[in-house]
C-alpha positions as CSV (number, residue, x, y, z in Angstrom):
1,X,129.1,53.9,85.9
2,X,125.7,52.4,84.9
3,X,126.4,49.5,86.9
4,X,126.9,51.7,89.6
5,X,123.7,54.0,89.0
6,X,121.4,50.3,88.8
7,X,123.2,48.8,91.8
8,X,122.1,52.6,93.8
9,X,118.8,52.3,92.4
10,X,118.0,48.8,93.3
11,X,119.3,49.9,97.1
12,X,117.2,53.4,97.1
13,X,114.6,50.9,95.8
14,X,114.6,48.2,98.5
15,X,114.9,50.8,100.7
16,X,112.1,52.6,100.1
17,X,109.9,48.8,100.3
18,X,111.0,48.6,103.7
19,X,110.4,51.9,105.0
20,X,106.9,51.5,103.4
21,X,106.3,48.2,104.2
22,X,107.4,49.4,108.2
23,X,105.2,52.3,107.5
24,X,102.2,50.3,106.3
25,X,102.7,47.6,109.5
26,X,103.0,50.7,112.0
27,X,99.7,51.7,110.7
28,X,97.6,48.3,110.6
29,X,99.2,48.5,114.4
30,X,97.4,51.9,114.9
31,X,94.4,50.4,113.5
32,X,94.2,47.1,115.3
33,X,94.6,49.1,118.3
34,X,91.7,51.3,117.5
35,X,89.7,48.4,117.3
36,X,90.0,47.2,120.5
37,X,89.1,50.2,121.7
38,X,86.4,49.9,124.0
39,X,84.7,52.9,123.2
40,X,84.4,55.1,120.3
41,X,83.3,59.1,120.0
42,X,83.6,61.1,117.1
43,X,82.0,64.0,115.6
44,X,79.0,62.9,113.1
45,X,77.8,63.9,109.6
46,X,75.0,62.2,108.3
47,X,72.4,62.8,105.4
48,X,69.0,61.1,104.6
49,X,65.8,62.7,102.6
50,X,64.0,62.7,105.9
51,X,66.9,64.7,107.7
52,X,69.0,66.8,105.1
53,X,72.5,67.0,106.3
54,X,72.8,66.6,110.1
55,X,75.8,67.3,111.9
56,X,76.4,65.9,115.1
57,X,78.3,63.7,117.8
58,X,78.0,59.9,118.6
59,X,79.5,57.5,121.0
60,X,79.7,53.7,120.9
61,X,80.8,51.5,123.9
62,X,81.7,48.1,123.5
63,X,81.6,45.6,126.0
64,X,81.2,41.9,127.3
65,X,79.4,40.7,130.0
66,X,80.1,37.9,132.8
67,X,83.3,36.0,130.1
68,X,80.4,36.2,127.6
69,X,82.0,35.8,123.8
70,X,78.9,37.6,122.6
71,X,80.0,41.3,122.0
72,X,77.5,44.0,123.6
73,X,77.0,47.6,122.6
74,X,76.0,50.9,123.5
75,X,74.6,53.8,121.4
76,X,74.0,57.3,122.1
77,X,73.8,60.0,118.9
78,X,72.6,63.3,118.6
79,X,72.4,66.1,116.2
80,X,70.4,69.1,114.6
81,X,69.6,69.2,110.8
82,X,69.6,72.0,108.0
83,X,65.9,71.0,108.6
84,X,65.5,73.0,111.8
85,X,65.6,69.3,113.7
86,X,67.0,68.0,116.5
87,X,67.3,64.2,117.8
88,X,68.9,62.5,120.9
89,X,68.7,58.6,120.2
90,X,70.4,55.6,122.7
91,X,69.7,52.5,121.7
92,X,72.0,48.8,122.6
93,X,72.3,45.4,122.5
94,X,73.2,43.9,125.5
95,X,73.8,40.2,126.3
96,X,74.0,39.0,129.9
97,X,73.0,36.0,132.1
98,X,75.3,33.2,133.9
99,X,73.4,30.1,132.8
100,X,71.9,30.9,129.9
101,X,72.6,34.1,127.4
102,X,69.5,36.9,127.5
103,X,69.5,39.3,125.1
104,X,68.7,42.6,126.0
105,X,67.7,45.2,123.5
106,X,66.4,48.7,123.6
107,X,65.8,52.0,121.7
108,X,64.4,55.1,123.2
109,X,65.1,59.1,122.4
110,X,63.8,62.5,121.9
111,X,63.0,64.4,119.0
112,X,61.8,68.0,117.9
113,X,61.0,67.5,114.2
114,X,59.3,69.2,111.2
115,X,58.6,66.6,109.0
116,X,56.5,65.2,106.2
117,X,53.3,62.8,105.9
118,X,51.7,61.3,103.1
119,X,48.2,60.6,102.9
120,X,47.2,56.6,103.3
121,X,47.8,54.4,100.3
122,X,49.9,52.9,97.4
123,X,48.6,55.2,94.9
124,X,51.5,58.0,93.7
125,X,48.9,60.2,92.2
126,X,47.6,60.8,95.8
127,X,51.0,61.2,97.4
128,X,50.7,64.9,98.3
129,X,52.9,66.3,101.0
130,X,51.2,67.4,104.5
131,X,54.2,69.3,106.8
132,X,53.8,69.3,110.4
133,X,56.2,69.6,113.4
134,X,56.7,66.6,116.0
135,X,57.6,66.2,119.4
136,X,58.3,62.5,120.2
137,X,59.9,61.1,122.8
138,X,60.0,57.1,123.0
139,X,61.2,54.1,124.5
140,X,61.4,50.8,123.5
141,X,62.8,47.2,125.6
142,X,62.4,43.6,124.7
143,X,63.9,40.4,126.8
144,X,65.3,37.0,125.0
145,X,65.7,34.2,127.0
146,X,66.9,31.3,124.6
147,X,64.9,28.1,124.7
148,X,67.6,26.0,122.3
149,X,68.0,25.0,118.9
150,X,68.1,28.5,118.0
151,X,64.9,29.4,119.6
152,X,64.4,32.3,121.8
153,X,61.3,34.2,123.6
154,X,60.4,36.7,125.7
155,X,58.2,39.6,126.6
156,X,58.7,43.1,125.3
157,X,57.2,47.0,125.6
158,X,57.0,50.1,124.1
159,X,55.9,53.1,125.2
160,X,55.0,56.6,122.6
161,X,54.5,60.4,123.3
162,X,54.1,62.5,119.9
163,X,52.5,65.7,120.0
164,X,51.7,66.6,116.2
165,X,50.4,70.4,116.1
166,X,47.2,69.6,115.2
167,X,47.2,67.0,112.5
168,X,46.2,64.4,115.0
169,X,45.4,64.5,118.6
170,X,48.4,63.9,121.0
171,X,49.3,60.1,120.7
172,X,50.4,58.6,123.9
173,X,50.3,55.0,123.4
174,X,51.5,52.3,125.8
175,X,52.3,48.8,124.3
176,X,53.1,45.4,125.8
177,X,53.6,42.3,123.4
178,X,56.3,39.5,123.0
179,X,58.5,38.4,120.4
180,X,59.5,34.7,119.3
181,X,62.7,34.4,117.7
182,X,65.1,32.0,115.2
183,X,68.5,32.9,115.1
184,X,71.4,30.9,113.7
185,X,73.5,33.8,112.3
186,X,77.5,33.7,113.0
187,X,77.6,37.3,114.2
188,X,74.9,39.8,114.9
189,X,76.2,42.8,113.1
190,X,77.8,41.8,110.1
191,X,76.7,38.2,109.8
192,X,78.1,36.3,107.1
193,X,75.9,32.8,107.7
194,X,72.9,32.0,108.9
195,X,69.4,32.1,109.0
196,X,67.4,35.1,111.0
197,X,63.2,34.7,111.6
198,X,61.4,37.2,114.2
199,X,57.5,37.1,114.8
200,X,57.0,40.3,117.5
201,X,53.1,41.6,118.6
202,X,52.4,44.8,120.4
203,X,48.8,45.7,122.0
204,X,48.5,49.1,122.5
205,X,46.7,51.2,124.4
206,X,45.9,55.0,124.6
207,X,46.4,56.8,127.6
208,X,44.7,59.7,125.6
209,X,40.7,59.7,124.9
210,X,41.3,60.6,121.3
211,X,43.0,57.4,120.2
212,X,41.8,54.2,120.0
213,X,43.7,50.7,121.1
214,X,45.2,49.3,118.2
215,X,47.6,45.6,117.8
216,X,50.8,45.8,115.6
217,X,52.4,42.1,114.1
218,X,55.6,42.1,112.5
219,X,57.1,39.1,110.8
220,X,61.1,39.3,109.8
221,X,62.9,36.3,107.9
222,X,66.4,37.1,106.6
223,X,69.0,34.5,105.5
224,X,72.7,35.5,104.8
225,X,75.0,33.0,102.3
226,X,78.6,33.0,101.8
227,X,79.1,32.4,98.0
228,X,82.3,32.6,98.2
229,X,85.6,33.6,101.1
230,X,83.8,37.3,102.1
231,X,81.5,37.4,99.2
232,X,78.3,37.0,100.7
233,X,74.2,37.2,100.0
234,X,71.9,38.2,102.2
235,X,68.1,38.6,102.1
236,X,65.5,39.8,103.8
237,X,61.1,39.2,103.6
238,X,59.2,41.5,106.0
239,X,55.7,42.3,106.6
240,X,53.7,44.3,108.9
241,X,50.1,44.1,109.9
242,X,48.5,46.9,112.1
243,X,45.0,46.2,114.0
244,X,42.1,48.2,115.0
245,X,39.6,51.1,114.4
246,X,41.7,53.0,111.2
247,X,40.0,55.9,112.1
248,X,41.3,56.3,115.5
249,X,44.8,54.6,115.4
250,X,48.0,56.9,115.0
251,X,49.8,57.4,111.9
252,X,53.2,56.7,113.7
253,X,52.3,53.0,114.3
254,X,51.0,52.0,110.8
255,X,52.9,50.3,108.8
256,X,55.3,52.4,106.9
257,X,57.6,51.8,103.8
258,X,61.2,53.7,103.0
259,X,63.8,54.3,104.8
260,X,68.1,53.9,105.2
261,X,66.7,50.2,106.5
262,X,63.7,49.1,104.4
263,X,63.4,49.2,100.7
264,X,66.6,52.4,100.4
265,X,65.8,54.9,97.4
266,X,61.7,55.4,99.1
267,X,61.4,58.2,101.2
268,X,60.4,57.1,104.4
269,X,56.8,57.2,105.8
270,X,55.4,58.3,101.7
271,X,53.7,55.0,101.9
272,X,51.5,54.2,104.9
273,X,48.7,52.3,105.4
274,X,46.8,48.8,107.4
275,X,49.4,46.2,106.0
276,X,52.6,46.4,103.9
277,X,55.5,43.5,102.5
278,X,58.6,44.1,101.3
279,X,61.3,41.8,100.0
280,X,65.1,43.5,99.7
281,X,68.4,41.3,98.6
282,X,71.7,42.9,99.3
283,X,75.3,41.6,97.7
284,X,78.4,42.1,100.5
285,X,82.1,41.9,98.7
286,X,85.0,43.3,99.9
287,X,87.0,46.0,98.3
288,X,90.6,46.5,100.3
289,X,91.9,47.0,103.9
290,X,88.8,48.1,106.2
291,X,86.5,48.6,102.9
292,X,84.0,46.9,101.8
293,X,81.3,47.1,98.9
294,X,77.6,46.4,98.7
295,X,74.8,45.6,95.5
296,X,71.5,46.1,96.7
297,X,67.2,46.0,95.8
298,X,64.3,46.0,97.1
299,X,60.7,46.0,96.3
300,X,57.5,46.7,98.5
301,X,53.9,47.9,99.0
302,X,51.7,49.1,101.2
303,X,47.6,47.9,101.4
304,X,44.3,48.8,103.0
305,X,41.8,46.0,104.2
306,X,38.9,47.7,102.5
307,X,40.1,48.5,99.7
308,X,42.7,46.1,98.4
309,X,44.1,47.9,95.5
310,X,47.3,46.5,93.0
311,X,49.7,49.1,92.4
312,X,52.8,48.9,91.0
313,X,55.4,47.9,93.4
314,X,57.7,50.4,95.1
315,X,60.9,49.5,94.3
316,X,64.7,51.1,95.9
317,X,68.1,50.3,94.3
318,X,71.2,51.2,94.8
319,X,75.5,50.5,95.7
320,X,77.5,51.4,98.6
321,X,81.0,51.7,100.6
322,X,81.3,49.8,104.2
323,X,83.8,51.1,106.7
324,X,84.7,48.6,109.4
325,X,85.0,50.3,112.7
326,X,85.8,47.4,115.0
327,X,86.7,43.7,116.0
328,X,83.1,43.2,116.4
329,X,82.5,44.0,112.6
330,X,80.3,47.0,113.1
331,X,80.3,49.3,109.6
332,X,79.6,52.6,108.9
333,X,78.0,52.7,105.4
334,X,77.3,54.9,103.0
335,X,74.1,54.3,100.3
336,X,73.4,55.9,97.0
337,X,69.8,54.6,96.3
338,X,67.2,55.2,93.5
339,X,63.5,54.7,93.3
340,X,61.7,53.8,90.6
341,X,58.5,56.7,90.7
342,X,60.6,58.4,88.7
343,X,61.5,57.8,85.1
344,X,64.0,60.3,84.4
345,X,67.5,59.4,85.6
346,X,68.2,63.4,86.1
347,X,65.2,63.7,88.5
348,X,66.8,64.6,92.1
349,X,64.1,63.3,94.7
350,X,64.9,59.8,92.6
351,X,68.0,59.5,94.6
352,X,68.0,59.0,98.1
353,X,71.7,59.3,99.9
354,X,72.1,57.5,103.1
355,X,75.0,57.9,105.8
356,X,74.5,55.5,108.8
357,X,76.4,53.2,111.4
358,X,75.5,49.1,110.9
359,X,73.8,47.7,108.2
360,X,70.1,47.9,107.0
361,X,69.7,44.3,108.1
């Protein structure tokens, strides 16, 4: 009779391997098949310090153009806030071109949104709060035509409308520039190897009397290395230098520190001023099926040309959970960061939470 009951057992038990094993494959199927997909919509809950919790819809379309093996894609989000805000945001990545491969990139939206400012400076004693409600609408397009080796260039422009109920005149900027550009990265979105360096200028000038021209540089040099199968390290060095009359330039297009992107755990736009740098390391492993984990740091300042003042570094750090969405390796991630203005561990506006599509960079 026990020989009996084990033999069942071991039956009922391979059994129940297979139909699990079938179940598990029938649903790597349903996933592999989602994505392919060419397009994705789904309902959207986000959070951020800036935003609160924002509830939502986005879309993604995925696509390639002319036998390309370069992946494209296609953005469009909105949503309204437990702020009181509203955003609609496209933005996409487009690669096209017969002969050689441009790269097409834009960003441009609308937004009605009470927000926060922080006086200019690095200095936390001064960091007092100034509410004010913003209408912005935007648009942003640059052009890459690759040169070889790695090397690409092309022009770029970027236009601004922000009406800030009276803490600064209207800003209605329009800039031109060009960016120069090293790429070498194995994927765009989730790169796993490669080196990344991007030196972009903007002049800028105001279609309003209030505001004065004003010239923006950016420098971006980021380097990702596999240490070992998925297990991968990648850092990032960026600074920002804003020109002209300080008096007369807008707020929006100083330099500004914080972010889901730049130095996580600092609320964004509390530091602002002529020139900032800020150097952020982030450690990619993966965890199981579509997961994957990430380690990250950063540390950054902000400076005025006058008055060049040391302060103590503003510094985000923090762990997260990446989702992979599709074949092109495009994440959703989600951030728990911490700043280090702080020094209690049980202080809330220490922690920043973060809930975005891609990574910070």
């Amino acid at each position: 009779m026990v020989k009996r009951f084990r033999l069942l057992l071991a039956v009922c038990c391979l059994l129940s391997a297979r139909v699990a094993a079938s179940g598990w494959a029938w649903l790597d199927r349903i996933v592999d098949s989602a994505l392919n997909l060419p397009a994705i919509a789904a309902p959207m809950v986000t959070f951020s310090p800036e935003t609160d919790w924002a509830f939502g819809g986005a879309a993604q379309g995925y696509f390639r153009c002319d036998s390309l093996a370069e992946t494209s894609m296609v953005q469009l989000t909105g949503a309204y806030t437990l702020n009181k805000q509203w955003y609609l945001r496209t933005k996409g990545t487009v690669y096209a071109g017969r002969g050689r491969t441009w790269l097409i990139q834009y960003d441009g939206g609308y937004r009605n949104y009470p927000d926060l400012t922080y006086p200019a400076g690095n200095r936390l004693a001064l960091k007092t709060a100034i509410p004010y409600n913003s209408c912005r609408g935007y648009v942003r397009v640059s052009g890459l035509c690759p040169l070889g080796g790695g090397w690409s260039m092309g022009p770029q422009a970027h236009y601004l409308y922000e009406r800030t109920d009276s803490l600064q005149p209207i800003a209605s900027m329009l800039g031109f520039g060009g960016v120069v550009q090293y790429d070498t990265r194995d994927g765009h979105y989730y790169p796993r190897n490669g080196l990344f360096f991007r030196l972009s200028g903007f002049h800028y000038e105001s279609l309003t009397p209030d505001l004065s021209r004003m010239g923006l540089v950016t420098t971006d040099l980021r380097q990702y290395i596999p240490l070992y199968r998925d297990l991968i390290f990648a850092w990032q060095l960026r600074g920002e230098w804003s020109i002209g009359t300080a008096a007369n330039r807008p707020f929006q297009l100083l330099p500004a520190l914080g972010g889901e992107d730049l130095i996580r755990g600092v609320r964004m736009g509390m530091f602002r001023d002529d020139t900032l740098w800020a150097l952020q390391g982030e450690l990619r492993f993966p965890l199981f099926w579509l997961f994957g984990g990430a380690v990250f740091a950063g540390a950054g300042d902000v400076y005025h040309y006058e008055d060049w003042q040391w302060q103590v570094p503003k510094v985000g750090y923090g762990l997260g959970v990446r989702l992979k969405i599709n074949q092109a390796n495009i994440n959703v991630r989600l951030d728990l960061a911490r700043n280090n203005m702080y020094k209690s561990w049980t202080t809330r506006e220490s922690y920043s939470f973060y809930l975005a599509v891609s990574e910070a960079f």
